[in-house]
N, C-alpha and C positions, 0 to 999 in steps of 0.2 A: 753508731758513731757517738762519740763522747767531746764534748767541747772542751777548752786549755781553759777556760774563761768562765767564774760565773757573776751572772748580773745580778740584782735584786731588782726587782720588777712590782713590790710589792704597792707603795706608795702610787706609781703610774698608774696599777690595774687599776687601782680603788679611785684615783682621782678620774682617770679615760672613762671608768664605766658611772660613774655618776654624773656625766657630761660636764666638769669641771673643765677650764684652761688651762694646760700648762705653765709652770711660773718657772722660775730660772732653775731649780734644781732641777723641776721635771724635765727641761729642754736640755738640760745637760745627759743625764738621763739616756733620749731619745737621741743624740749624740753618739754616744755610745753602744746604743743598739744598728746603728747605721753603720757606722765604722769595724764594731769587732763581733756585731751580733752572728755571724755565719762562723764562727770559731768559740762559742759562746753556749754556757745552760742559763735555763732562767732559776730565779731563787727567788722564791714566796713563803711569807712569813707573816704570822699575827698570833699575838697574847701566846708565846711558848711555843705554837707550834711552825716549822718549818718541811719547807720540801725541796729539794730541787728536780726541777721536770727534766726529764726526758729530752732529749739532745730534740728529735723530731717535732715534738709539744712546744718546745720551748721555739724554734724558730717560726712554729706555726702564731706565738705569740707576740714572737718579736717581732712580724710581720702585721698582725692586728693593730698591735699598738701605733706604727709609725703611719700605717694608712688612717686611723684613727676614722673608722667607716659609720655607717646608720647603725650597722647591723652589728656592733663591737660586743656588747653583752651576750648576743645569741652565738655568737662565732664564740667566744671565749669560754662560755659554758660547756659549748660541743666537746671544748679541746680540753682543757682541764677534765672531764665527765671521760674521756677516753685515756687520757693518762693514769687514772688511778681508780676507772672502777674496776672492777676483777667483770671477767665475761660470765653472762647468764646461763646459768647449768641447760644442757641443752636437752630439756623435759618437754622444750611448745608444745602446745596441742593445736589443731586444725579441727576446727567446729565446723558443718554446714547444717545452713535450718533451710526449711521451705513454707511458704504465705500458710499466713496463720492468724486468726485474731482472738483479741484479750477476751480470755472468759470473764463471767459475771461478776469475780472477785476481781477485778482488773489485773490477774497474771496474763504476761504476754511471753511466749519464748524468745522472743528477739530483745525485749528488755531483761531480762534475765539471766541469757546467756552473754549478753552484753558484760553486764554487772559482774560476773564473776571471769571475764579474762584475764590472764596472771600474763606477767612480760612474754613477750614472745608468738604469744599465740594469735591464729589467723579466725575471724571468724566471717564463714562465706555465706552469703544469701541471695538463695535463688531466685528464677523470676517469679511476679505472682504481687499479692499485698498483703501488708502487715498493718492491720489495724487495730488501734487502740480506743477507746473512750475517756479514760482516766488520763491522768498525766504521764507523761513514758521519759521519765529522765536517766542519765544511766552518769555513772564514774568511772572512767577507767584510765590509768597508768601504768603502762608501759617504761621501757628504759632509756638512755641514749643507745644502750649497745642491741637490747632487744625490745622495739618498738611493739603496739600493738596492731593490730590491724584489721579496721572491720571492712568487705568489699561486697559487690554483687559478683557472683559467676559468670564467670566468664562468658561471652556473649549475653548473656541476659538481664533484665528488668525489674530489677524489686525495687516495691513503690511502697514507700512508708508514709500511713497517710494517719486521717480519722473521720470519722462520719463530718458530710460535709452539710451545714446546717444552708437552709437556703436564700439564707439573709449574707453569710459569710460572718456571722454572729460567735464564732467560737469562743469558748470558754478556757481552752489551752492551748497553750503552743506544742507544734507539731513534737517538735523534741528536743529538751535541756541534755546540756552535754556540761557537765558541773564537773568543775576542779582538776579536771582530766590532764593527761601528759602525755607527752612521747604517743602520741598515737596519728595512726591516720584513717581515713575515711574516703573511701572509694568509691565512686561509680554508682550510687544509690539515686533514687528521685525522691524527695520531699515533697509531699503534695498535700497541701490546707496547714491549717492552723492559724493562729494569732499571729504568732510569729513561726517561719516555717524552722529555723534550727538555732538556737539561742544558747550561747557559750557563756558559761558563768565561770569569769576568773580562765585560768591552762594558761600552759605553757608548752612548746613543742609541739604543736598539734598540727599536720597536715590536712586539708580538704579538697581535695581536688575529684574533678571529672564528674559532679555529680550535678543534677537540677535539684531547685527550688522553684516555686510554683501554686499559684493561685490559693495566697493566703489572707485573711483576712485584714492582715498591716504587714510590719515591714518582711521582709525574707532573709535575712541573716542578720543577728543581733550578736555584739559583743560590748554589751552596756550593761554589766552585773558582775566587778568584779572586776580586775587589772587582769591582763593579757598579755603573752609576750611570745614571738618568736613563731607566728601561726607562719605558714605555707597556704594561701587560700589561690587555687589555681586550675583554672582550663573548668569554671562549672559555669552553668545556666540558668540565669535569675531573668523571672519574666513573671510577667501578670500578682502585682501585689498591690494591697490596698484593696481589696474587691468587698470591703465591708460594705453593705447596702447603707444609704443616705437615710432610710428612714430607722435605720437603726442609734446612728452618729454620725460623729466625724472618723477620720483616719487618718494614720500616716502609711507608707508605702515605700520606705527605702528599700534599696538593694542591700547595701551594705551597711548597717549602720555600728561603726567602732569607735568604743570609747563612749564617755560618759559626757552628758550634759555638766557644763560646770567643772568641769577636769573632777568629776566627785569618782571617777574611776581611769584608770592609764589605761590605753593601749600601744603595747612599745614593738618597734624592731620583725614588723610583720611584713610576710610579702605578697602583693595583691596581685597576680598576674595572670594575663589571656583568660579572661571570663568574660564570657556575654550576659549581657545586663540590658534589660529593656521592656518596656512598658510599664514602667511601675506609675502606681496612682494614688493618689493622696487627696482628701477632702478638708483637711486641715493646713494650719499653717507649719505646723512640723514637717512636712514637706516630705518628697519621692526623688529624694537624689538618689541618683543610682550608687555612688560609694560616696559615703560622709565620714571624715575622720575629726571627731571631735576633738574642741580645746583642751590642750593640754598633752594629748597623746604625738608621739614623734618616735622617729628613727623608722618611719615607713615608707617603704616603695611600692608606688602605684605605678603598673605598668603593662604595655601590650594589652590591655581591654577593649573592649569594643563597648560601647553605652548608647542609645539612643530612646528618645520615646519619652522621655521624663517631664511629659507634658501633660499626662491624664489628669484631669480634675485642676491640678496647681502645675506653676510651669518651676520647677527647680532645675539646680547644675547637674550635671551628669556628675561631676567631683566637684567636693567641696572638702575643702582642709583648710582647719580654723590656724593649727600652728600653736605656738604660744608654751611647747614642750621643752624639753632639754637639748633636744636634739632635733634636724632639718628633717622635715617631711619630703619625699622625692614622687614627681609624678611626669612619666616621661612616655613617651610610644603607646599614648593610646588616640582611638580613635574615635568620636562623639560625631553624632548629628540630632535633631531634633531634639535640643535642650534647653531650657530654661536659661540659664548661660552655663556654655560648655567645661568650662573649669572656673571655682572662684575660691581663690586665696586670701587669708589675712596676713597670716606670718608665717617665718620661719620654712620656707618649704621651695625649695629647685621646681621651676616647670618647664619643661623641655621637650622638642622634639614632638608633639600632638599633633594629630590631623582632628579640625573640626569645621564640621558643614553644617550651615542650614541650621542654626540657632540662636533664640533673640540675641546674645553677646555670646564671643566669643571669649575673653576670658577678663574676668573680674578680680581686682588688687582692693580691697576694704576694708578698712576697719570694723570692727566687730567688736558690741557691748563686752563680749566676754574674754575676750582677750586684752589684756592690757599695751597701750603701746606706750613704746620706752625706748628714749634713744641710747645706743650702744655708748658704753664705756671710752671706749678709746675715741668715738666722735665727739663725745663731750669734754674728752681732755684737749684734743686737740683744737676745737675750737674756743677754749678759755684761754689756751695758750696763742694761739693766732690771732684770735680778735681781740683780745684780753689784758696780754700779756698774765696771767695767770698761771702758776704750775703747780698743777697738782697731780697725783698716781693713781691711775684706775684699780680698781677694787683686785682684779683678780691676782695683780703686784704682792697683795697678801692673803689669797686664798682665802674671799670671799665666795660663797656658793652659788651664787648667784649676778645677776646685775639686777640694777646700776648703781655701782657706788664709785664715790671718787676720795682717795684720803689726800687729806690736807697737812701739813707741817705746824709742830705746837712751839717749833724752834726759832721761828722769826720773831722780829720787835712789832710791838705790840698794835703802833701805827701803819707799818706794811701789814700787816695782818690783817688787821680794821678794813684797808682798802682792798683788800683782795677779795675779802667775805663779800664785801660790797656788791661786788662785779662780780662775784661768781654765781648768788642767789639765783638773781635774773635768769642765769641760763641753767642752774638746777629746776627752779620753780615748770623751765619748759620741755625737759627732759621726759614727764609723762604729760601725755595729754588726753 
């Protein structure tokens, strides 16, 4: 089908995926994909070059835009990455290895054959263990159209571990998964290390149906590196933190995403149906079961089960700091025996949870590391209500951010004097 109509969309993508507000052109805009977008192509354009999508692409787009969701960069990606990549020559290959561990030079076949999978291809690992010594980190990228895919065999157990020291004193993590794409990860168990599977940076990357398991600190790390667009789903996080006392301290997250300090993002991920429990902690870094650090947003937390985040320290089963571009969502899960069951600072929908049997059930806090800021439009409106004051919230002229309010340079010099006056006051209280 071919649309009578085309829109240009280019201006929306680029403000929508940067978490900008709409300003009067953009809502005109959006206007217009309401009205005639079902008889309508989109038209995207920058520095020379142009395209117009695909009648199908394109209302897949013009449906993004008006719901304007968490997930808008990961959805739009998908969609644009299907419009115009050409399909992967159909060469896959289908690899299976069986337990085996790293000889003395630390080659391992499951690292290795890891490393070299090209799009498309399947690599299957049977039951048994695959152990390492050295570090076992692997890269791999796959496509939108031909993903890559590592699994265990069907019905069976491959357990990817490394010598287990008996302090829980390890020297690496179980396994780095660095830079990777479009891939997924099935059905494996993860057993020891520092950290048991630690993603540095990716995008597209599914992890579903696998355990984690009795490592040294936390069990899933996405704190090395900005993150986007993971599927982390239906896997098994238990027994972490098991560093012996007379070694150190520790931490023992479940989930730990995003970076202390927003010194790295994690965006537009979705965290759903995994059990998560027991984790333990000797330090004040804490064993929450999913921590989504400041700064990172557009994540949905959901249908989990958490409980036990009492070992050693008592933290939240979730914790989400906020303070991103975009609202954190954390809905339909189910906690008992937590520290406090959910605690929020900003930016984040909680909805729908069942929690039992935990010192608090959910905690609303400010947080050193989040900045609090009152919203743009509550500050205009209360200069003008209480004020008499008028002036234009920031994003009136596409500023990137808040809070900003612009003022008029066009009044007489006396009204002006008294407005600054009255207006300081409730700028000065705008952060606190």
């Amino acid at each position: 089908m071919q649309g009578s109509l085309l829109i240009d969309i280019s201006r929306l993508m680029g403000r929508t995926g940067n978490g900008r507000l709409p300003t009067g052109v953009d809502r005109v805009c959006l206007a217009y994909l309401s009205h005639f977008g079902s008889r309508a192509q989109a038209v995207l354009q920058s520095h020379g070059w142009r395209r117009i999508m695909p009648y199908r692409e394109s209302q897949e787009l013009f449906r993004l835009l008006l719901e304007s969701g968490p997930h808008f960069l990961r959805d739009a990606r998908w969609t644009l990455t299907r419009a115009y990549l050409p399909p992967w020559p159909s060469h896959a290959a289908i690899f299976e290895i069986f337990p085996s561990s790293a000889d003395s030079s630390c080659n391992e076949e499951f690292e290795n054959r890891a490393n070299g999978l090209k799009p498309g291809d399947v690599l299957i690992l049977h039951g048994g263990t695959y152990t390492q010594t050295c570090r076992r980190a692997i890269t791999v990228n796959g496509t939108a159209g031909s993903p890559i895919t590592i699994r265990a065999a069907d019905g069976e157990t491959p357990i990817v571990t490394r010598p287990q020291p008996a302090d829980f004193n390890y020297d690496q993590n179980n396994i780095e998964i660095i830079n990777s794409s479009f891939l997924v990860i099935r059905g494996l168990h993860f057993k020891g290390g520092d950290g048991g599977v630690s993603f540095v940076g990716g995008h597209h990357i599914t992890f579903e149906a696998n355990e984690i398991y009795e490592t040294g600190n936390n069990a899933l790390r996405m704190n090395s590196g900005n993150t986007d667009a993971f599927i982390i789903r239906g896997n098994h996080i238990h027994h972490t933190g098991l560093l012996a006392a007379s070694v150190g301290t520790t931490e023992g997250e479940g989930m730990y995403v995003g970076c202390n300090n927003a010194t790295c993002i994690a965006s537009n991920h979705l965290i759903e149906s995994n059990y998560i429990h027991h984790t333990r902690a000797t330090s004040d870094g804490g064993n929450d079961g999913i921590e989504i650090k400041v700064g990172s947003f557009g994540n949905t937390v959901r249908n989990n089960v958490i409980h036990d985040t009492t070992s050693g320290k008592q933290f939240p089963c979730i914790f989400v700091y906020g303070g991103g571009s975009a609202l954190n969502v954390v809905e339909g899960n189910a906690m008992w025996s937590c520290g406090e069951a959910i605690q929020v600072v900003s930016d984040a929908i909680v909805r729908n949870n069942l929690i039992l049997n935990s010192g608090t059930g959910i905690t609303a806090a400010p947080h050193a590391q989040v900045p609090q800021l009152r919203a743009e439009e509550a500050l205009v409106l209360e200069l003008l209500e209480k004020d008499d004051v008028l002036v234009h919230p920031g994003y009136f002229f596409d500023f990137d951010r808040e809070a900003f309010v612009v003022v008029s340079l066009l009044v007489e010099p006396a009204t002006f004097d008294q407005a600054v006056t009255r207006l300081l006051p409730r700028a000065a209280g705008a952060k606190s």
